[in-house]
C-alpha positions in Angstrom: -7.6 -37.5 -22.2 -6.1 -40.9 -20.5 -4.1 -43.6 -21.6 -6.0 -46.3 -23.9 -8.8 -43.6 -24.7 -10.5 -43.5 -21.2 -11.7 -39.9 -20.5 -10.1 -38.5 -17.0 -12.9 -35.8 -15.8 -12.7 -33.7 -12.7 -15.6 -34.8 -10.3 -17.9 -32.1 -9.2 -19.4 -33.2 -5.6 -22.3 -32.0 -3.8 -21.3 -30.5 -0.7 -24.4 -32.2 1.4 -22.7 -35.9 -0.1 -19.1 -34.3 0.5 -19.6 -34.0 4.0 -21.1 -38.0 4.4 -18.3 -39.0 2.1 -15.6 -37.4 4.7 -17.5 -38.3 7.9 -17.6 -42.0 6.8 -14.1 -41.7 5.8 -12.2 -39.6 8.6 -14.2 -42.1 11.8 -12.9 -45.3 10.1 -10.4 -45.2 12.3 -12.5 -44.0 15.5 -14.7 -47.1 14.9 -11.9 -50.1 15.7 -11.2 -50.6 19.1 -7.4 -50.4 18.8 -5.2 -49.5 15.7 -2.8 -51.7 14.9 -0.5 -49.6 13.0 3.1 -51.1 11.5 2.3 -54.2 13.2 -1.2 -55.0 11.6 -0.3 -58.2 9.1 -3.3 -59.0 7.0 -3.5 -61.5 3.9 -6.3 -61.3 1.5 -7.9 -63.4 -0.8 -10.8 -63.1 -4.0 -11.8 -61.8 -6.6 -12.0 -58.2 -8.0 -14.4 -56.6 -5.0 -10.5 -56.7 -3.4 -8.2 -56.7 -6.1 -5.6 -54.1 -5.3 -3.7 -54.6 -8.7 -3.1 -58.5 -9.1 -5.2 -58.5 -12.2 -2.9 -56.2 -13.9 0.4 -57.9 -12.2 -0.3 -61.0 -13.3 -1.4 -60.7 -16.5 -0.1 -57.5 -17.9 -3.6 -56.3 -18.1 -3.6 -52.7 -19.3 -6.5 -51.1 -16.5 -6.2 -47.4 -18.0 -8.2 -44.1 -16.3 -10.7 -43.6 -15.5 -10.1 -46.0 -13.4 -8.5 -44.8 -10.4 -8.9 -41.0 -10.9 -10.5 -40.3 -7.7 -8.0 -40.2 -4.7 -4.9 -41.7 -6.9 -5.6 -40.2 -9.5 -3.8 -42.6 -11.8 -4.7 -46.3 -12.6 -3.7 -48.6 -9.4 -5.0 -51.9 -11.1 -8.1 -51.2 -8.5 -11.7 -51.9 -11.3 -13.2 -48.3 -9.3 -12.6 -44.7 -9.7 -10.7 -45.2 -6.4 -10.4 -47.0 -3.4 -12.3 -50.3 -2.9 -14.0 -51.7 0.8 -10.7 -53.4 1.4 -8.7 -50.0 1.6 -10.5 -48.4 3.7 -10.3 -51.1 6.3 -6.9 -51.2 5.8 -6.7 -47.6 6.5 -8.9 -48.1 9.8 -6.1 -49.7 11.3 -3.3 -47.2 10.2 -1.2 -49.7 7.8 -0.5 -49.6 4.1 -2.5 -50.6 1.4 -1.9 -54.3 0.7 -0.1 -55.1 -2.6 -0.7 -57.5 -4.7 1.3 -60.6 -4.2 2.2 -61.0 -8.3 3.7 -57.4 -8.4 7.4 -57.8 -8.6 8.2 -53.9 -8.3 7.6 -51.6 -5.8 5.7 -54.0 -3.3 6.1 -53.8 0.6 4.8 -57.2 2.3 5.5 -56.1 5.8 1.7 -55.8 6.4 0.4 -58.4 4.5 -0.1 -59.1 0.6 -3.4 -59.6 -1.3 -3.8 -62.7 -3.5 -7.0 -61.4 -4.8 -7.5 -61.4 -8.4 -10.1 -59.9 -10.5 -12.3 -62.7 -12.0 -11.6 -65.3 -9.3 -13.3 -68.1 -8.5 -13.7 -70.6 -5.9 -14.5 -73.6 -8.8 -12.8 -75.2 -10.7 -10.2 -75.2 -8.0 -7.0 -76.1 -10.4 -7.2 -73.0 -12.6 -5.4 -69.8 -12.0 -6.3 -68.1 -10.0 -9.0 -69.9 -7.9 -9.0 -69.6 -4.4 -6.9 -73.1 -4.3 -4.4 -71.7 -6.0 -4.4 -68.2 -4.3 -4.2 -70.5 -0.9 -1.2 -72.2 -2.7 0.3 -68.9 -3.6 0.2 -68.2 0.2 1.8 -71.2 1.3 4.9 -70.7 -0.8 5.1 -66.6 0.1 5.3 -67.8 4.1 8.1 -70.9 2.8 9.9 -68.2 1.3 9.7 -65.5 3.5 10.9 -68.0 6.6 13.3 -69.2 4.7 15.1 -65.9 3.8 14.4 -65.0 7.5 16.5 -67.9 8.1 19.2 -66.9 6.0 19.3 -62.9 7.4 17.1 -61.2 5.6 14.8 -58.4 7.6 11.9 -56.6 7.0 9.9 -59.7 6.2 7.0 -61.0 7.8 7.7 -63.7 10.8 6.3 -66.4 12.1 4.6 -64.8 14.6 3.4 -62.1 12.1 2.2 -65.1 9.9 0.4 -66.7 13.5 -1.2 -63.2 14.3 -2.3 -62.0 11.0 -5.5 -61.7 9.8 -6.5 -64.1 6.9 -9.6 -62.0 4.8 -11.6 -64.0 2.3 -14.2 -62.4 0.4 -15.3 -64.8 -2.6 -18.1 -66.2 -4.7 -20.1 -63.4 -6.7 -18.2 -64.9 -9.8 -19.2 -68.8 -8.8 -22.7 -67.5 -9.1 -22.5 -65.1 -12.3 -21.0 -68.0 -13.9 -23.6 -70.3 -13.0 -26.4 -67.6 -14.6 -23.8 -67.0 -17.2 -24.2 -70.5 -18.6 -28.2 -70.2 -18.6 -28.7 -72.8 -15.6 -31.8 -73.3 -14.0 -32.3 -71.4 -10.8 -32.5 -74.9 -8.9 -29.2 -76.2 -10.8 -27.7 -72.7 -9.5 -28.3 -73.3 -6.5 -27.3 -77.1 -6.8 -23.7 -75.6 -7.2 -23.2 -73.5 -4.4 -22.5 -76.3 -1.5 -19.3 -76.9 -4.0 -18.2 -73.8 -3.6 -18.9 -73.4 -0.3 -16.7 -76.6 0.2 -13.9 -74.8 -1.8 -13.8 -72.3 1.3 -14.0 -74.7 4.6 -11.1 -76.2 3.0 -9.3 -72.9 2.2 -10.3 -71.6 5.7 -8.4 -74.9 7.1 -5.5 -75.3 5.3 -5.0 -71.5 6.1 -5.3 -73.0 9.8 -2.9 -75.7 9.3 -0.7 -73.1 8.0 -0.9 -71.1 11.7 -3.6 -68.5 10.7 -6.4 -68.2 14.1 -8.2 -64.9 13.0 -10.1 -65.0 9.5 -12.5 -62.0 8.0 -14.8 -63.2 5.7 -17.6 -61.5 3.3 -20.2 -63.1 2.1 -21.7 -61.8 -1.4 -23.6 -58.8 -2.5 -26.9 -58.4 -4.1 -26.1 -59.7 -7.4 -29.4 -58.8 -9.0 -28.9 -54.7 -8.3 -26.0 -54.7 -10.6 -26.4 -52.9 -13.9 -24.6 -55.8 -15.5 -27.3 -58.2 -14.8 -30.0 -55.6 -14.7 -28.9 -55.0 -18.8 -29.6 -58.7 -19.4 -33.0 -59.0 -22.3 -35.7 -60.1 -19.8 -39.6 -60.4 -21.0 -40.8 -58.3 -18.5 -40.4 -56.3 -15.4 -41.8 -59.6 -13.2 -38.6 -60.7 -11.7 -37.8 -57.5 -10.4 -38.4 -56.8 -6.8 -39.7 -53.3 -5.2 -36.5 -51.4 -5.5 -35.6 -52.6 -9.5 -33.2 -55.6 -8.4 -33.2 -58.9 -10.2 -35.4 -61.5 -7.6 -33.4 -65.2 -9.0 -30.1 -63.6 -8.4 -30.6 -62.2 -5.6 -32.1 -65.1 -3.8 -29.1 -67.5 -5.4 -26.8 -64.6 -3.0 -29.3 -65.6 -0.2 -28.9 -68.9 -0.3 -25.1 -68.6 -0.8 -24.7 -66.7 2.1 -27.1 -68.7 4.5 -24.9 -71.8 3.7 -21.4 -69.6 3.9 -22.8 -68.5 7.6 -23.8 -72.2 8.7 -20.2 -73.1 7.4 -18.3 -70.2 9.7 -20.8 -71.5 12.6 -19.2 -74.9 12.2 -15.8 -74.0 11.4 -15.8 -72.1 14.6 -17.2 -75.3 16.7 -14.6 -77.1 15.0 -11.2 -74.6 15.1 -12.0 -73.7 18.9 -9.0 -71.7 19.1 -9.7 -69.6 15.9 -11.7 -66.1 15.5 -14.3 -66.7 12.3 -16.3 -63.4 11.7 -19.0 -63.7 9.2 -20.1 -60.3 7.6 -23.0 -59.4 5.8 -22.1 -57.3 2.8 -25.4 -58.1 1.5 -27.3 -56.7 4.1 -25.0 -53.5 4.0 -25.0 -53.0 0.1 -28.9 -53.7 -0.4 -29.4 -51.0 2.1 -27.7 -48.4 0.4 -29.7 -49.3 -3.1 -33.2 -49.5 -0.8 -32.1 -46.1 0.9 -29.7 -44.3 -1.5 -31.3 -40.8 -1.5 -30.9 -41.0 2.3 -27.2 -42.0 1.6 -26.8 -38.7 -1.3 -27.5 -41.0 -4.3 -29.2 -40.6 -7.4 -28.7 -43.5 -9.7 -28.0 -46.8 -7.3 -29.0 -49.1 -10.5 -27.4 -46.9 -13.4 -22.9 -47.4 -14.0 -21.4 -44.3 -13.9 -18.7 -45.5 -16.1 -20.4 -47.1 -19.2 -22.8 -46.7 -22.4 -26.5 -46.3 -22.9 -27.9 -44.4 -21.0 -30.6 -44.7 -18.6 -32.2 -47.0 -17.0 -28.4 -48.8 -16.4 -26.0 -47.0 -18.6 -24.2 -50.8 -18.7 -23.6 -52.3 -22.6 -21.1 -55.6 -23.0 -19.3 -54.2 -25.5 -18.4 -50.7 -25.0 -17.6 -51.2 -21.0 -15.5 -48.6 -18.9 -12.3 -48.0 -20.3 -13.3 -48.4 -23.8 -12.6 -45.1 -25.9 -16.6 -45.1 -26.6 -17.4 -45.2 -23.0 -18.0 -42.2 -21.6 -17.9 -41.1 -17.5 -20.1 -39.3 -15.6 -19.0 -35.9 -13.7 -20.3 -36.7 -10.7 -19.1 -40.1 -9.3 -20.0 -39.4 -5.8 -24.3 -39.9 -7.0 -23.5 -43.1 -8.6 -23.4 -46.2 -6.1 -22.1 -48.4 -8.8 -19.2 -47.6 -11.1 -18.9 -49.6 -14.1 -21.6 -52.4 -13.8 -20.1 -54.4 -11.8 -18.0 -52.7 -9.0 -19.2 -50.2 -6.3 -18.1 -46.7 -6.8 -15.5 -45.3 -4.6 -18.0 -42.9 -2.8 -20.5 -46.4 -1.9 -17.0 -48.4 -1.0 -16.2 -45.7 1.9 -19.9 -46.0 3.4 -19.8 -49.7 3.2 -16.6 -49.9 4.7 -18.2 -47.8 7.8 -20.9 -49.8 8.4 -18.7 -52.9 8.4 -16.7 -51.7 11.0 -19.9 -50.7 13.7 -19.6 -54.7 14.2 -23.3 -54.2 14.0 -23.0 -56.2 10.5 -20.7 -59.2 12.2 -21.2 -62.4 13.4 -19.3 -62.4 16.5 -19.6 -58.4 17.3 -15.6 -58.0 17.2 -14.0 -54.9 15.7 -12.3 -55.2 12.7 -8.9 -54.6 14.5 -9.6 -57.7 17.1 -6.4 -59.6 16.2 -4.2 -57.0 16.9 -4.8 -57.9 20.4 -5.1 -61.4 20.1 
């Protein structure tokens, strides 16, 4: 038994999906052109798809196992049985994991910090923690870090590291679940998302202002494959497309992302002497749900972690980590975790394809500002 009544249960894995798990994991770093190693600086920002613990650091948010018992085997502040996309790439190039930027204890900022926070949105931009504010939380972490610098402090990042770095923004699922959230209109959905949009041209640029030249950024899943939505009381199966995803929510990702990549097009027209790479999670995630057998899944609509039982295992009020909520044995079938969040097992396969550059827009590798 784990802390707050989650269950901790030994994962069985099939050795066919064992040996895709550790091929996709052990090639990461084959895959990027040159490793950056202690050097690599990167500085993330969003919401919980790359929340390495800020959640839990800057709220005191208990996250208890099951979280995390894959891999660390303890709770990490990470909402997946272990490591999320954003580890792994961070593992392609050889450097730590980043830590997140509220955690006063144990943290090493050499290579970065991650400003990510579970729950994070792009609007309102005044609330914590927004993007804004995440942006603003940057600002004063460079201030301070030159300024101690300045004053003989080492083992802190530069001005140089802060020019070189790599500034990763993967944002908006929540923009969009709110929108649905609030029963909008698919049209007033829709209506919101050049607001949020705006919310990351402006992030991008004051990041720009700031010295930053390469920037990373995701655009947003297929938000109508997860079992949370999926769970919602619909009246019939008629807004479901062929593979059992919801059709509205999926198209409102659409459309976010088709205006996120004209916004990177521009942005790079207009910042002629910075890197944008647009990446299409969507593409990559909506695969694996299309084409999980092929990938060793079983269940890519159904939470591992959660209550109910088939066809989504997802219920609002007994979600992972509650004492009532039970786990399944065998994470590595499951391409979603808890409803919300990709299982460990999907995160490592995701994170492979990302880093083929096939997914990209330019074709760099993921390691490109190493060497720029």
């Amino acid at each position: 038994m784990g802390g707050g009544g989650g269950l901790v249960l030994w994962l069985t894995i099939s050795p066919a999906f064992l040996f895709l798990v550790v091929v996709a994991t052990l090639t990461l770093p084959a895959l990027v052109e040159s490793a950056c190693g202690s050097n690599a600086v990167v500085f993330n920002f969003g919401d919980s798809n790359s929340d390495t613990g800020g959640l839990m650091a800057g709220l005191g948010y208990q996250i208890f196992p099951p979280e995390g018992r894959l891999f660390f085997h303890r709770s990490t502040g990470r909402l997946c049985d272990g490591r999320l996309i954003l580890d792994f790439l961070c593992e392609s190039l050889h450097m730590s994991y980043l830590s997140p930027y509220l955690e006063s204890v144990g943290s090493d900022f050499r290579n970065g910090a991650n400003f990510a926070i579970a729950g994070s949105t792009a609007l309102p931009p005044d609330i914590p923690f927004s993007l804004h504010i995440q942006v603003n939380q940057f600002l004063r972490f460079k201030a301070r870090s030159l300024e101690l610098i300045a004053q003989g402090s080492k083992g802190l990042i530069n001005e140089e590291g802060f020019h070189k770095a790599l500034y990763a923004i993967d944002i908006g699922q929540n923009d969009l679940s709110a929108a649905f959230g609030a029963n909008l209109p698919f049209d007033q959905v829709i209506q919101r998302i050049p607001s949020v949009i705006s919310e990351i041209q402006t992030a991008v640029k004051t990041l720009y202002s700031s010295g930053g030249k390469s920037f990373w950024i995701h655009n947003t899943g297929p938000l109508g494959c997860l079992p949370q939505k999926l769970s919602l009381p619909r009246k019939d199966s008629s807004s479901l497309d062929r593979y059992g995803c919801l059709v509205p929510f999926n198209n409102a990702a659409k459309e976010f992302n088709a205006q996120l990549n004209i916004l990177c097009d521009e942005l790079r027209s207009e910042l002629n002497d910075a890197t944008i790479v647009y990446t299409d999670i969507f593409t990559i995630k909506y695969d694996i749900i299309a084409n999980h057998a092929t990938y060793g899944f079983e269940n890519p609509l159904m939470a591992c972690c959660g209550y109910g039982g088939p066809p989504y295992n997802f219920n609002q009020n007994i979600t992972c980590g509650n004492a009532a909520c039970p786990v399944c044995p065998e994470g590595s079938k499951y391409v979603n975790w808890d409803g919300v969040h990709y299982a460990e097992a999907a995160n490592a396969i995701v994170a492979s394809k990302i880093l083929t550059t096939e997914y990209s827009k330019p074709k760099v590798k993921f390691g490109f500002f190493c060497t720029a």
